[in-house]
C-alpha positions as CSV (number, residue, x, y, z in Angstrom):
1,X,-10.2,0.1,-10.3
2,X,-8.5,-3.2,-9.8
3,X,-6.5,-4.0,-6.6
4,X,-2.8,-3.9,-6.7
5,X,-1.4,-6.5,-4.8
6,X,1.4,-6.4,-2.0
7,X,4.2,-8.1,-1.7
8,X,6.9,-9.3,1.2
9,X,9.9,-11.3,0.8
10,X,8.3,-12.3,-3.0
11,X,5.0,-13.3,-0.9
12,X,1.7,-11.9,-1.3
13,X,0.3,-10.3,1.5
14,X,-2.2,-8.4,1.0
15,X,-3.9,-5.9,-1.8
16,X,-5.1,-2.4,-1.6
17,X,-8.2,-2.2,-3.2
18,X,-11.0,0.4,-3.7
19,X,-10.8,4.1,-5.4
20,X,-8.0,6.7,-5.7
21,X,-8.6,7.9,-2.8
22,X,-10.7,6.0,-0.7
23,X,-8.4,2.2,-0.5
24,X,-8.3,-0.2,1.8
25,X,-5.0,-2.5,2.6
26,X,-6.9,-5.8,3.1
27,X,-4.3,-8.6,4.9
28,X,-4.0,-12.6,2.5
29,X,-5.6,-14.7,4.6
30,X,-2.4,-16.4,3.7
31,X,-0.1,-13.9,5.1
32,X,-2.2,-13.5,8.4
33,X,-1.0,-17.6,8.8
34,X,2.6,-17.2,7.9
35,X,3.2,-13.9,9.9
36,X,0.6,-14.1,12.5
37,X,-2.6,-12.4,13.2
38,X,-2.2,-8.8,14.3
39,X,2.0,-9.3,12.7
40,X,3.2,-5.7,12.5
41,X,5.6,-6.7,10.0
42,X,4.8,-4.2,7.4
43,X,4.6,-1.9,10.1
44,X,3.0,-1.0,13.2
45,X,0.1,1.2,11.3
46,X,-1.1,-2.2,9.1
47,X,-1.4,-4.7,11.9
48,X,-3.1,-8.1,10.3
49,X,-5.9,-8.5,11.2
50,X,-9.4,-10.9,9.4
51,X,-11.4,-7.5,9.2
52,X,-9.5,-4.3,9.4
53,X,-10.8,-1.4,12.1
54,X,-12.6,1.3,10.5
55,X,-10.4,3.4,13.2
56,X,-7.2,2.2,11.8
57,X,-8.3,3.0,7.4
58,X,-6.3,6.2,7.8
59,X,-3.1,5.1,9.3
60,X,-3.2,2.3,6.7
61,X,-3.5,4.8,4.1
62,X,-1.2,6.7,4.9
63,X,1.8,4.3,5.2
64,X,1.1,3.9,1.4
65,X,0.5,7.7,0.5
66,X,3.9,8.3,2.3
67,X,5.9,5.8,0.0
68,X,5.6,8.1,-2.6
69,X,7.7,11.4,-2.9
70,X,6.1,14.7,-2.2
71,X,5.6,18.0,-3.5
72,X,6.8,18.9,-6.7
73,X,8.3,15.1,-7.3
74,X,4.6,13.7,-6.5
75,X,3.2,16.4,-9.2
76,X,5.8,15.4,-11.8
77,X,5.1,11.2,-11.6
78,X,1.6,12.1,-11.5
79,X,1.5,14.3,-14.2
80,X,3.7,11.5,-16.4
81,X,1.7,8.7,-15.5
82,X,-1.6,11.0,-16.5
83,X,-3.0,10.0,-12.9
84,X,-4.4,12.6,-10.0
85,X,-1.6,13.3,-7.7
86,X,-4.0,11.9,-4.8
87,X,-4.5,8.5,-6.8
88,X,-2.2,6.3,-4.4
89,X,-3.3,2.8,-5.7
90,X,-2.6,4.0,-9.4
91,X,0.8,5.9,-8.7
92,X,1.8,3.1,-6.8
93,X,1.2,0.7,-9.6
94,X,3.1,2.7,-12.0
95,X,6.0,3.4,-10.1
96,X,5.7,1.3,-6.5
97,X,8.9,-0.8,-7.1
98,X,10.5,2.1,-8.0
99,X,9.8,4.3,-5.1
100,X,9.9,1.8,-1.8
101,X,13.3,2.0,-1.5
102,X,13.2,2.5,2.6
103,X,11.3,-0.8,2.4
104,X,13.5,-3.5,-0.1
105,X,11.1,-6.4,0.9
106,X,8.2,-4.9,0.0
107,X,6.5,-4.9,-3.8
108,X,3.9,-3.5,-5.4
């Protein structure tokens, strides 16, 4: 799987990369020097930080699992894009701009 990068305000700041369901939101070291390190500014789950806590991986996953829809929404892009409905990193590059609406900075 190839990562997907993230964007804010049209600059990279990170990428999630690793499998379907086992991804990691890995800062730019780029984006820890323009926002700061430990910046909360995608939100207080992701702070940026050189190496990620192992203690944090779930919160971090599951500010991205929760920009998707759920239930029966989730089963129907899933099923359209052929993709598992727990394939994050995949649904999120079909439809991430799409379905980030809460966050209009942020692009995937």
């Amino acid at each position: 799987m190839t990562d997907l990068v993230v964007e804010l305000y049209e600059t990279r700041v990170g990428t999630l990369t690793g499998s379907r369901q086992d991804f990691e939101f890995v800062p730019a070291p780029s984006a820890i020097e323009t926002f700061g390190l430990d910046s909360t500014i995608l939100s207080l789950a992701i702070p940026f930080a050189v190496v990620p806590t192992r203690s944090g991986k779930g919160r971090r996953q599951n500010f991205f699992r929760e920009l998707l829809p759920e239930g029966r929404m989730l089963s129907r892009l899933a099923q359209e894009a052929g993709l598992a409905e727990r394939d994050t990193i995949g649904l999120l590059r079909r439809y991430g701009r799409g379905v980030v609406p809460r966050l209009p900075h942020v692009h995937l």
